[in-house]
C-alpha positions in Angstrom: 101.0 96.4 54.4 99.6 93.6 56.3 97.9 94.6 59.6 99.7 93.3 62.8 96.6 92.4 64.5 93.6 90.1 63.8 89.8 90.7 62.7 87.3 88.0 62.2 85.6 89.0 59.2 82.1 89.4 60.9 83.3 92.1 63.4 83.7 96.0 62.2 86.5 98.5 62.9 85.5 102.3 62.3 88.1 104.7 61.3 90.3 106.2 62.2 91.4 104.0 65.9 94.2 102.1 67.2 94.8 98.9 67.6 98.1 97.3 68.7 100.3 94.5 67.5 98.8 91.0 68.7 95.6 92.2 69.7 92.7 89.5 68.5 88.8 91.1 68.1 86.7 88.1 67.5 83.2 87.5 66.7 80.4 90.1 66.0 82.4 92.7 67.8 82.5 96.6 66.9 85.4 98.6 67.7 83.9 102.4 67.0 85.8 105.5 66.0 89.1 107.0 68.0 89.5 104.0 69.9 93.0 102.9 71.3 93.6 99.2 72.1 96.6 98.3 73.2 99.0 95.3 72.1 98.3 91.5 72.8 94.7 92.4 74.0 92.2 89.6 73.5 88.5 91.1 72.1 85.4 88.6 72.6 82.8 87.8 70.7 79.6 90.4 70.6 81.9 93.3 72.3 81.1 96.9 71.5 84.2 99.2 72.0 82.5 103.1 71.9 84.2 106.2 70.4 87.6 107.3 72.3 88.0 104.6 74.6 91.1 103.8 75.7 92.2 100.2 76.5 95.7 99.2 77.5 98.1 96.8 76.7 97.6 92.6 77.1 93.6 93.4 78.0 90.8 90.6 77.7 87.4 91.3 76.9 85.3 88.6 77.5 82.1 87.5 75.4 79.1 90.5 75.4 80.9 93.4 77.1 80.1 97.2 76.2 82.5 99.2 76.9 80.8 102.8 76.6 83.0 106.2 76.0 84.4 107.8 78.9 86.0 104.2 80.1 90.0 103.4 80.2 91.3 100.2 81.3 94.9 100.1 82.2 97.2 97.2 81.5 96.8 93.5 82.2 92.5 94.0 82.8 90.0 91.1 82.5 86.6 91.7 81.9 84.6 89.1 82.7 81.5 87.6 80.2 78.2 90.1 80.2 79.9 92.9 82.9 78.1 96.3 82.4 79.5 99.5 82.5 77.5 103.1 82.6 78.6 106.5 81.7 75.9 108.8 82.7 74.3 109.0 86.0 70.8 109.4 85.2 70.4 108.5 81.4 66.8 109.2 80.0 65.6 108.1 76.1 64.3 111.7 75.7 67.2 114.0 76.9 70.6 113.9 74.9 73.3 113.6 78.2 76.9 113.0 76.0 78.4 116.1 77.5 77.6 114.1 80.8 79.4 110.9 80.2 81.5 110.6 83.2 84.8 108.7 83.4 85.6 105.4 84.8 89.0 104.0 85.5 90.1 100.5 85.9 93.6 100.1 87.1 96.3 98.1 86.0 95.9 94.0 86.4 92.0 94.6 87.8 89.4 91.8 87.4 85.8 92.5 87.0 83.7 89.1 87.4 81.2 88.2 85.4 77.6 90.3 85.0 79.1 92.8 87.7 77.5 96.0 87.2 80.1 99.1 87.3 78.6 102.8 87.8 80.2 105.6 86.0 82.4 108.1 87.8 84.5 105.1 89.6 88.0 103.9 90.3 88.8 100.0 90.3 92.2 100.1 92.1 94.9 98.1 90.9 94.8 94.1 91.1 91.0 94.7 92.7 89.0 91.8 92.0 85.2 92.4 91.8 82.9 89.7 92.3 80.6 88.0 89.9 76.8 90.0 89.8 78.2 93.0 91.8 77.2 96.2 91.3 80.0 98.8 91.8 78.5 102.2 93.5 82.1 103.9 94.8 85.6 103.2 94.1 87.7 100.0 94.6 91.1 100.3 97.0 93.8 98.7 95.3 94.1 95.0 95.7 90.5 95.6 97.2 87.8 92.7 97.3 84.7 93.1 96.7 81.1 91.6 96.4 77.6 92.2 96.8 75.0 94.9 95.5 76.3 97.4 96.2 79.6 96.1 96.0 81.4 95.8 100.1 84.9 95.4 100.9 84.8 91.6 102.2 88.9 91.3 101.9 92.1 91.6 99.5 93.5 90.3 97.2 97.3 89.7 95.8 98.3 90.8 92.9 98.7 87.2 91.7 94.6 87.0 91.9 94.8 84.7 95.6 92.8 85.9 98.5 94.9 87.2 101.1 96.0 85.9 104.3 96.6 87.8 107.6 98.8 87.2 110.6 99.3 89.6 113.5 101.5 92.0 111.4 100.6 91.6 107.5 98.5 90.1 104.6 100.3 87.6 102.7 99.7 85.4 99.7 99.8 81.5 100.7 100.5 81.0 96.6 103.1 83.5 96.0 104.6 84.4 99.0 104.0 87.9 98.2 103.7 90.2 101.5 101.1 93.2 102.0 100.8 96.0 104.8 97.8 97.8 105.7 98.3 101.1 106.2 96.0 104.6 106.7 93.2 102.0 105.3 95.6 101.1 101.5 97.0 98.1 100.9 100.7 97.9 100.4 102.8 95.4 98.5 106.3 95.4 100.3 
């Protein structure tokens, strides 16, 4: 039986893991044991999936990404090139910390930007959009912007990836259409 997903022949895929229908890994990469990718995702070149990490469904990896255990990236996430991910707070070379490894969630339709650092133990609302270089030290609202080190709320975004405008009464997408309200500090989508 034909496999209903593609390999290039320089990466390695440790069994057992899953991978879903459509899903590409490309160059160099290394998807490790009791894995689950989900369909249609889109694996760059020199990207290291650890053991029991769970990935969801049309999810691109760009180029030199690890994505370490104790991560799970809901549907419709971009990775950008080179962003970093941790799992344990204060790793050291000479003490073994894997019952540590703390877990990080990125929600549904998130962007991280390129080289943004992301500390374990956080949330990445949904449709949040990280800036490139930031470094993540708490959790992302939905639709949340944010940049810097550490990373600052600076504004929203829609779930269409636009910055959000704001009138007296609501955020709004000037792309879209799309209309948000701000409410107890969380962004809605109405």
């Amino acid at each position: 039986m034909s496999k209903l997903y593609f390999v290039h022949e320089s990466s390695y895929i440790d069994e057992p893991c899953e991978i879903g229908a459509g899903t590409k890994i490309w160059h160099f990469s290394h998807i490790m044991s009791g894995c689950k990718i989900g369909e249609d995702c889109n694996i760059g070149q020199n990207v290291v999936i650890s053991p029991n990490v769970i990935i969801g469904n049309n999810v691109k990896i760009q180029n030199n990404v690890s994505v370490y255990t104790g991560i799970i990236c809901e549907d419709d996430v971009f990775l950008g090139p080179s962003c970093v991910f941790t799992n344990v707070i204060n790793p050291r070379s000479h003490i073994n910390r894997k019952h540590e490894f703390m877990q990080t969630v990125i929600k549904k339709g998130a962007t991280i930007g390129a080289n943004a650092t992301i500390v374990c133990g956080n949330i990445i609302g949904k449709y949040a959009l990280v800036g490139a270089g930031s470094v993540v030290t708490k959790d992302v609202p939905d639709y949340g912007l944010v940049v810097g080190n550490p990373a600052r709320l600076i504004g929203w975004v829609c779930a269409c990836g636009e910055k959000l405008l704001k009138d007296k009464y609501k955020y709004y997408c000037n792309s879209c259409k799309s209309e948000y309200k701000l409410l107890d500090n969380l962004l809605i989508k109405e």
